[in-house]
N, C-alpha and C positions, 0 to 999 in steps of 0.2 A: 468618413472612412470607417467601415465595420471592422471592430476588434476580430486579435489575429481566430477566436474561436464560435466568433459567432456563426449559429447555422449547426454547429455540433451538439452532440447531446451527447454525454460524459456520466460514467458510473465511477462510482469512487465507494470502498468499502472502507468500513472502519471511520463512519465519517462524523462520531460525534465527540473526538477530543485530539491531540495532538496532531502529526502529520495528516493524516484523515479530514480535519476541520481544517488546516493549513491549505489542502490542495485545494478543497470544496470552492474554500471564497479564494482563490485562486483564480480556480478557472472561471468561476461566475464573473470575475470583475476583466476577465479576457474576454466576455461574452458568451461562453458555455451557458445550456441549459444542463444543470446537473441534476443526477441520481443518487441521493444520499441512503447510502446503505449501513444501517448499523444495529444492535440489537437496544442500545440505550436509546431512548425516545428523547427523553427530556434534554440530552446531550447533543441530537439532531438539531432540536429545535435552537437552541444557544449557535451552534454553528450557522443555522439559517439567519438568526438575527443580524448580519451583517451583510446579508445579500439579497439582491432584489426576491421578494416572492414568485414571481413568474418563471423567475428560472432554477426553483426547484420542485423534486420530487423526493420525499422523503418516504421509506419504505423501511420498516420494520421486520429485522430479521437476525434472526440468530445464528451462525455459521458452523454452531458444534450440529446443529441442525441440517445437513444435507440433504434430507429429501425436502425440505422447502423450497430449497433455493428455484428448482426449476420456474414454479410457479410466479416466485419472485422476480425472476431475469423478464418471464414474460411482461408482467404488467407494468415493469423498468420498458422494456421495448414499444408497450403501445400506446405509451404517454407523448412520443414525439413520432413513432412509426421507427425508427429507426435510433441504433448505439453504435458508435461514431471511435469509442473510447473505455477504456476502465482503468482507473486506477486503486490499486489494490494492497490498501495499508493497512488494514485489518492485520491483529497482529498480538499474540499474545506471548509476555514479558516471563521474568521470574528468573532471580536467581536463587542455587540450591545447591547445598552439597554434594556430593556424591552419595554418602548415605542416604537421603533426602531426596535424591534423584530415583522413583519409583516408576517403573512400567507407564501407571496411571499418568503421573506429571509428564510423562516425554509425550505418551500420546495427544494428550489433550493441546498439546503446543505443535506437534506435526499436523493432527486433524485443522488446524485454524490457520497455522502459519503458511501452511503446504499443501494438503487435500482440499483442502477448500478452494483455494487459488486454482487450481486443475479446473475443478466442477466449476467453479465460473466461467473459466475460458472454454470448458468445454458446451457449456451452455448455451456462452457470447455466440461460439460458432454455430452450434445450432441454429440457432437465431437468424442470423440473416445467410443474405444470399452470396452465392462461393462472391461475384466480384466487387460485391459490396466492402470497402475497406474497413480493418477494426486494429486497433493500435492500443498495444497492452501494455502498460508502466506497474513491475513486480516491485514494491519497496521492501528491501533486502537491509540488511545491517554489518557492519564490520565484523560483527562476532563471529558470521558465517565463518573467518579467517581462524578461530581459533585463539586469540591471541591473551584471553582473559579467563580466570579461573570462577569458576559456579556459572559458567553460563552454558554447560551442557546440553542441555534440553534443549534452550531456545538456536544457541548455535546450530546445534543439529539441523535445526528445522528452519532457518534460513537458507543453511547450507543446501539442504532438501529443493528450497523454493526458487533458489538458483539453479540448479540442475536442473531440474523440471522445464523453469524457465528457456534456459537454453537450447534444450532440444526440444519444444514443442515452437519455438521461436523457428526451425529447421525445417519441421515438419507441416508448418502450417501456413509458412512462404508463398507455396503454390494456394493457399485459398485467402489470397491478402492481408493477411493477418501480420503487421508488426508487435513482434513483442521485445522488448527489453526490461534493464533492473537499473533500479539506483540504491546504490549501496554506500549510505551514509556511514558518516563515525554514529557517535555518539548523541544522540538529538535531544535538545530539552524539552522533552513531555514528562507527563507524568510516571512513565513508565519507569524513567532515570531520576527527576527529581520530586518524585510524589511524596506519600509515608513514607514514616521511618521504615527502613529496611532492617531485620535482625543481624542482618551480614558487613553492615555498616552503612557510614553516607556515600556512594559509588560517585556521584557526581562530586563530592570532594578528593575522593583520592585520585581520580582524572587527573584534578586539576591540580595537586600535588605529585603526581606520578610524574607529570610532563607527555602522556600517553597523546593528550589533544593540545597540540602547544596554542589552537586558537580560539582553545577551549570550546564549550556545550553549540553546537549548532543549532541556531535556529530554525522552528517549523516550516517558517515561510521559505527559508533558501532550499529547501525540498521542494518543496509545492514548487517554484515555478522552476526546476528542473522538471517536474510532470508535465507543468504544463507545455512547456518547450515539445516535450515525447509526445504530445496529443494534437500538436498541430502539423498545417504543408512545410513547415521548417523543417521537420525529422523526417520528410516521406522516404526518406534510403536509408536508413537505419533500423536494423533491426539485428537482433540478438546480442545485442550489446550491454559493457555493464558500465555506467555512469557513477564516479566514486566521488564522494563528496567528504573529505577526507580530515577537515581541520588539521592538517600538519600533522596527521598522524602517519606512520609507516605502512606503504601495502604489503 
């Protein structure tokens, strides 16, 4: 019996460390041939060490970079003829004061967290044909909600990729295009528990706060909510947000 995604070819951005590397060998060990998309090369390839060779395509790309991407989606599409999926964890972090919260810092976290996510789907559709299916998994974050101080910026711009999300998830119904979000707590990447942070240790006060009573979520239980979003299991699902919540309050 063939796993639930073989015969799929699947993008996935962000995919040389945390959620990103989590979905990758994910979907590859469901059967996916995957598109690893990331701007770290050597970070790709660590991610690929756990998955069969054959079922990937690693592509080199920067996302503050948008006039690339076109070209990029392309030669994503003509390795298998056809993209099936995208999942879209690319995704950048940072917490900041408000003082410390400059023009520069918000934009460079909307351009990656939020604009970028657009021009790929807007790309993905270009791409293929209106009744060809494409099914789009936005990894979104709690903060989008507001609920923690110095995450300005990046809340913003989840908040952003949500909304985005939702109404092109509306708009793009009629050309088959499922898109939805999963909207995690707190995830253990390095994003949360890397370098010292100047602002303190965040993943310690979590777990002092009681914020996550089931504490740091692991990568892997994102990933295969993705991967659930990329197969005929989700085919009626669309514009939805998937919360992955650790006991924490919505």
């Amino acid at each position: 019996m063939d796993a639930p995604l073989t015969q799929k070819s699947i993008l996935v951005t962000g995919a040389s460390s945390g959620i990103g590397r989590a979905v990758c060998r994910e979907l590859a060990r469901q059967g996916a041939s995957v598109i690893l998309l990331a701007r770290n090369e050597q970070g790709m390839r660590e991610t690929m060490s756990a998955m069969p060779e054959d079922q990937c395509l690693p592509l080199v790309v920067d996302l503050h970079d948008l006039a690339a991407l076109p070209a990029c989606l392309e030669e994503a599409r003509e390795w298998r003829g056809h993209i099936d999926g995208c999942v879209y964890c690319a995704g950048i972090g940072g917490r900041a004061r408000l003082r410390d919260t400059s023009p520069g810092f918000m934009a460079e976290r909307m351009l990656v967290n939020c604009f970028a996510f657009v021009e790929t789907v807007r790309g993905l559709v270009r791409l293929k044909k209106k009744e060809q299916s494409l099914r789009v998994a936005a990894i979104s974050s709690f903060a989008a909600l507001g609920r923690d101080k110095y995450f300005v910026a990046y809340a913003a711009s989840k908040a952003a990729l949500e909304a985005a999300a939702k109404t092109l998830a509306v708009e793009l119904l009629p050309r088959n295009v499922a898109l939805n979000i999963i909207r995690p707590a707190f995830v253990n990447t390095p994003m949360i528990s890397g370098p010292a942070d100047p602002l303190g240790d965040f993943a310690a006060r979590l777990e002092e706060s009681g914020y996550q009573p089931m504490g740091l979520i692991e990568p892997e239980e994102v990933a295969c909510m993705a991967a659930y979003l990329m197969g005929d299991a989700a085919a009626h699902i669309s514009g939805s947000t998937f919360s992955i919540n650790a006991g924490a309050a919505c």
